[in-house]
Residue frames as qw, qx, qy, qz and C-alpha x, y, z in Angstrom:
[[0.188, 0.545, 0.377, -0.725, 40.66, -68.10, 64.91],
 [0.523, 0.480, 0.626, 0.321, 38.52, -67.33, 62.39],
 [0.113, 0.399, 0.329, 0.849, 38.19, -64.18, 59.66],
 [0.374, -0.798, -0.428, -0.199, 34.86, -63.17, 61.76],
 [0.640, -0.738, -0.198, 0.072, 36.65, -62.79, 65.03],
 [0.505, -0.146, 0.114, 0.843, 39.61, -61.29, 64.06],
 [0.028, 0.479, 0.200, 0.854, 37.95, -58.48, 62.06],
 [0.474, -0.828, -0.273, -0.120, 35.65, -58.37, 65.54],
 [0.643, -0.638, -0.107, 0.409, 39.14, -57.74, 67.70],
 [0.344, 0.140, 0.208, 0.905, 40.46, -55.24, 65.14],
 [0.056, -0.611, -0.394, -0.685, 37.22, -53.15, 65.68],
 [0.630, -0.739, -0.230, -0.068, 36.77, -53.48, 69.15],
 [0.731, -0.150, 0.081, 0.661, 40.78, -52.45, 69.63],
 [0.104, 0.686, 0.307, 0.651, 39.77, -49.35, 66.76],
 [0.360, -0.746, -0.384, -0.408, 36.98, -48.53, 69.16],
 [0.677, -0.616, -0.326, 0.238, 38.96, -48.40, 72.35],
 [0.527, -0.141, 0.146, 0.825, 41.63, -46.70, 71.14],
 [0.086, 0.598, 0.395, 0.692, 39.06, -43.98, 69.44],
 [0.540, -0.802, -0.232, -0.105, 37.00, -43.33, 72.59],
 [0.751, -0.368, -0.199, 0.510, 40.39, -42.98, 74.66],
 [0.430, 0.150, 0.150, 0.877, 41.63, -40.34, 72.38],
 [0.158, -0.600, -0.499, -0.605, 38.51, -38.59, 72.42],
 [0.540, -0.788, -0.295, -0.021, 38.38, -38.63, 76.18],
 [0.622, -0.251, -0.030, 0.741, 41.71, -37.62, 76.76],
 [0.144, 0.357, 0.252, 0.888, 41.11, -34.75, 73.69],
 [0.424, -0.728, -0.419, -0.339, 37.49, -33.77, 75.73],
 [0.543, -0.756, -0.230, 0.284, 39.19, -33.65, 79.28],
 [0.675, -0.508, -0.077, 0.531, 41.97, -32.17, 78.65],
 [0.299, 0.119, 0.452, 0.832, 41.61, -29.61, 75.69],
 [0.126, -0.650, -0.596, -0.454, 37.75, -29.22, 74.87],
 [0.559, -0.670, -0.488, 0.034, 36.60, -28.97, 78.57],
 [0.476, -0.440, -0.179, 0.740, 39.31, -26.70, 79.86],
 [0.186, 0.229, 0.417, 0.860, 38.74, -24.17, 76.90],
 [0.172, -0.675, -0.596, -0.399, 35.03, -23.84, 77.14],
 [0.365, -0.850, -0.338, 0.173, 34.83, -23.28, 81.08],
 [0.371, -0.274, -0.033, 0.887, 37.73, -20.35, 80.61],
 [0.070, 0.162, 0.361, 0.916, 35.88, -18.94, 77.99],
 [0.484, -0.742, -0.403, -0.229, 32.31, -18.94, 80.11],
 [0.524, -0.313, -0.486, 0.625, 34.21, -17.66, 83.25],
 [0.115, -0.331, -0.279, 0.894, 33.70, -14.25, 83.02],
 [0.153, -0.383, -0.602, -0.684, 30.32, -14.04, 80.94],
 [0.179, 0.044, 0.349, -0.919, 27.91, -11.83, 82.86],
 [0.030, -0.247, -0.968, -0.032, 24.60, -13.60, 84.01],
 [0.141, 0.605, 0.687, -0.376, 20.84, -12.40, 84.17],
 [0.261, 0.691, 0.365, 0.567, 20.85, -10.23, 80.63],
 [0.359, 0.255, -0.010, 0.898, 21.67, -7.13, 82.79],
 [0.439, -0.515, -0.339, -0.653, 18.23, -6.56, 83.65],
 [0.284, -0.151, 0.711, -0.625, 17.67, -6.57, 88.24],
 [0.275, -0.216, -0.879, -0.324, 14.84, -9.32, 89.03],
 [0.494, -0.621, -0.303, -0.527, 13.14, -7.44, 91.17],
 [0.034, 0.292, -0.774, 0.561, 13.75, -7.39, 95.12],
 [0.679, -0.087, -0.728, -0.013, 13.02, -10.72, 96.84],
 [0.562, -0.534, -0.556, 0.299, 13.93, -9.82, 100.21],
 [0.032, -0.922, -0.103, -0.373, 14.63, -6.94, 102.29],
 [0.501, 0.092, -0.548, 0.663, 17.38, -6.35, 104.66],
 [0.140, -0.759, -0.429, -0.469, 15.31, -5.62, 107.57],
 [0.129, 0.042, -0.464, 0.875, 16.34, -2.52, 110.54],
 [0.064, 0.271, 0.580, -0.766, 12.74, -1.30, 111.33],
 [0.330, 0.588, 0.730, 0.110, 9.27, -1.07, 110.03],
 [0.814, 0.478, 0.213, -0.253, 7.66, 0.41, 107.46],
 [0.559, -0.321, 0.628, 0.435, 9.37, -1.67, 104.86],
 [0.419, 0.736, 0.236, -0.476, 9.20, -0.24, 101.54],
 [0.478, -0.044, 0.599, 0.641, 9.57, -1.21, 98.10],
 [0.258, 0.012, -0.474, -0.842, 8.43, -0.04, 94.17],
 [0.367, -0.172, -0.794, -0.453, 5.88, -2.99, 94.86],
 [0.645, -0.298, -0.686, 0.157, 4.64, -2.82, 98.29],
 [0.046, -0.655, 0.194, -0.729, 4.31, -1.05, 101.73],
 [0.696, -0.350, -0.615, 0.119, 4.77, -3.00, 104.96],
 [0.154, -0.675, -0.034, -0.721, 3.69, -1.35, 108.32],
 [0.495, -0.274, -0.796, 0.216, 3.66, -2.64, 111.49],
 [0.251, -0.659, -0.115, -0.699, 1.11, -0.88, 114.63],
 [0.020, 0.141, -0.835, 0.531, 2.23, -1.07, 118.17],
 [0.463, -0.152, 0.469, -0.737, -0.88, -0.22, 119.86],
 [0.824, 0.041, 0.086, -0.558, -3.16, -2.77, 117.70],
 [0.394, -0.363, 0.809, 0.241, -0.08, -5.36, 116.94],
 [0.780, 0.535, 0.322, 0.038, -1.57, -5.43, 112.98],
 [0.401, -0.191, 0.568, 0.693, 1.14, -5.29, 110.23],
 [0.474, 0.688, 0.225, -0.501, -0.46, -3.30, 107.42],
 [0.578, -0.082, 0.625, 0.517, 0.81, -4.36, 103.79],
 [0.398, 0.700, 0.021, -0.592, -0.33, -1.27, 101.06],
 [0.527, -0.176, 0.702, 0.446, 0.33, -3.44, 97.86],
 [0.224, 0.503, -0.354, -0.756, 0.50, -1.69, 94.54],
 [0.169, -0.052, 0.886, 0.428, -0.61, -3.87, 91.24],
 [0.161, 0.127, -0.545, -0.813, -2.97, -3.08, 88.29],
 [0.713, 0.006, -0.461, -0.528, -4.52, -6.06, 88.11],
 [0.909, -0.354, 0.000, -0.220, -5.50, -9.35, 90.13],
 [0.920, 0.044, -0.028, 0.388, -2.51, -11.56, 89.12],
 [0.212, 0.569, -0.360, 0.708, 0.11, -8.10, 89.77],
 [0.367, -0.658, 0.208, -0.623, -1.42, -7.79, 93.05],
 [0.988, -0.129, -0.043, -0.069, -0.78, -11.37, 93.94],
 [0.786, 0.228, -0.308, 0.485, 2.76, -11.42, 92.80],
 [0.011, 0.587, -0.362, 0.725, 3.50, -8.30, 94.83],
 [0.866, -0.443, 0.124, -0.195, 1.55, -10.03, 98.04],
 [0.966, 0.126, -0.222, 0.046, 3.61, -12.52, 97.69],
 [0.488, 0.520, -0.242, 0.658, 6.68, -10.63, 97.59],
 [0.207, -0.619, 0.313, -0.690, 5.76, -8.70, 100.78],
 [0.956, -0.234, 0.020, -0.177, 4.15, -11.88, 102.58],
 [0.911, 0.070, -0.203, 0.353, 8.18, -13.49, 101.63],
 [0.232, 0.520, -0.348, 0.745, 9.83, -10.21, 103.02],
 [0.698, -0.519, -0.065, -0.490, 7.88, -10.50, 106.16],
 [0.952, -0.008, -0.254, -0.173, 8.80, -13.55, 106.59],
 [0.825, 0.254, -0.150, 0.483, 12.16, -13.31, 106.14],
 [0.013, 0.685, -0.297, 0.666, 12.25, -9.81, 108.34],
 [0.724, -0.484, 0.212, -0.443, 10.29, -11.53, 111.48],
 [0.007, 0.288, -0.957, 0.028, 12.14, -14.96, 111.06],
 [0.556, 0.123, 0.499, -0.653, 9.22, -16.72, 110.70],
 [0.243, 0.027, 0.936, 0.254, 8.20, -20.16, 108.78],
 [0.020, 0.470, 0.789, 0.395, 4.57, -18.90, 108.80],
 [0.039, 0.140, -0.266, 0.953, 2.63, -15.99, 109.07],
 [0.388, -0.299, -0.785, -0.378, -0.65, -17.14, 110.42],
 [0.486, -0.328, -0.433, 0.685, -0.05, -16.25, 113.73],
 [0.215, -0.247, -0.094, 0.940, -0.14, -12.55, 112.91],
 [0.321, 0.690, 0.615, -0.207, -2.39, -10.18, 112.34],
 [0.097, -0.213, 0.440, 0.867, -2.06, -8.60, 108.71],
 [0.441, 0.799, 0.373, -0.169, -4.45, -6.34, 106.35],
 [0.443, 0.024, 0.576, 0.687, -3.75, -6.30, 102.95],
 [0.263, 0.817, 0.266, -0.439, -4.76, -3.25, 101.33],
 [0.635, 0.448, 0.449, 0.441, -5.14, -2.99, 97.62],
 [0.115, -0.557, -0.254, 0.783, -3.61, 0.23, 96.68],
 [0.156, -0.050, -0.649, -0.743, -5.09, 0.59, 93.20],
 [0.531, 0.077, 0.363, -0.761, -8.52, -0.01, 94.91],
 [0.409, 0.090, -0.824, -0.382, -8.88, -3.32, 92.88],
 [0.887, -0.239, 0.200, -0.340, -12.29, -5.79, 94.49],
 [0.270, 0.442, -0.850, 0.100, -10.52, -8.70, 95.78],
 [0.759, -0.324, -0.432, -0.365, -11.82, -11.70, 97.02],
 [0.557, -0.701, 0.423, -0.140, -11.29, -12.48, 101.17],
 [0.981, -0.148, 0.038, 0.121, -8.85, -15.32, 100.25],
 [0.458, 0.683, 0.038, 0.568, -6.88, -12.16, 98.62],
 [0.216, -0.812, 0.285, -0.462, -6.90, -10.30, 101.98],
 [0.853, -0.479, 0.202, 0.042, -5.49, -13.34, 103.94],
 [0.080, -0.590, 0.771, 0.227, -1.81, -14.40, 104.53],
 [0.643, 0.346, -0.633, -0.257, -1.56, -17.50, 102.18],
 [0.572, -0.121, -0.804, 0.109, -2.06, -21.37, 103.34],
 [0.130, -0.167, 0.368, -0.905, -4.04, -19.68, 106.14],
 [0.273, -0.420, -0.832, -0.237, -7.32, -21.06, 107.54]]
């Protein structure tokens, strides 16, 4: 053999033996350390994100953001949604439009018959008073 290929099968021998140690030192030192020391670290900065759904027993469902009604006699669902501005009053739709959902069991709410009523009195445009993906 030549000088080349010997100093190649002393490096590539180095290298195998480096990386081993390294993976052995990663699994079985590094990696156990970190995930003890994340285990009990307290997620979402402490701050609530706001309520997603509702846990629903019986109508009117009622959050900070929202008011959801439901009339036997005319079978409309009334939704009183709070928010400053255009893009508040959306997110809060939303929010009531995904509690709905998620009270009736229901994939879509097209079917039904809901007025959305701005309670800030904000002008909205009629795609604003419909349930979303709705024709």
């Amino acid at each position: 053999m030549n000088s080349t290929a010997k100093i190649y099968n002393v490096v590539m021998q180095f290298s195998v033996v480096v990386f081993s140690i390294t993976l052995a030192w990663f699994s079985f030192i590094y990696y156990p350390k970190i995930v003890n020391e994340y285990k009990n670290v307290a997620t979402g900065g402490g701050q609530p994100a706001g309520q997603v759904s509702a846990n629903f027993s019986n109508f009117p469902i009622e959050t900070a953001s929202y008011r959801i009604e439901f009339d036997k006699n005319s079978q409309n669902y009334y939704v009183f949604v709070k928010g400053t501005t255009v893009g508040g009053f959306v997110e809060n739709k939303n929010s009531a439009e995904l509690v709905l959902k998620s009270a009736l069991s229901l994939q879509t709410l097209c079917n039904l018959n809901i007025i959305y009523v701005s309670t800030e009195k904000l002008i909205l445009d009629a795609n604003l008073k419909s349930s979303n993906n709705c024709k």
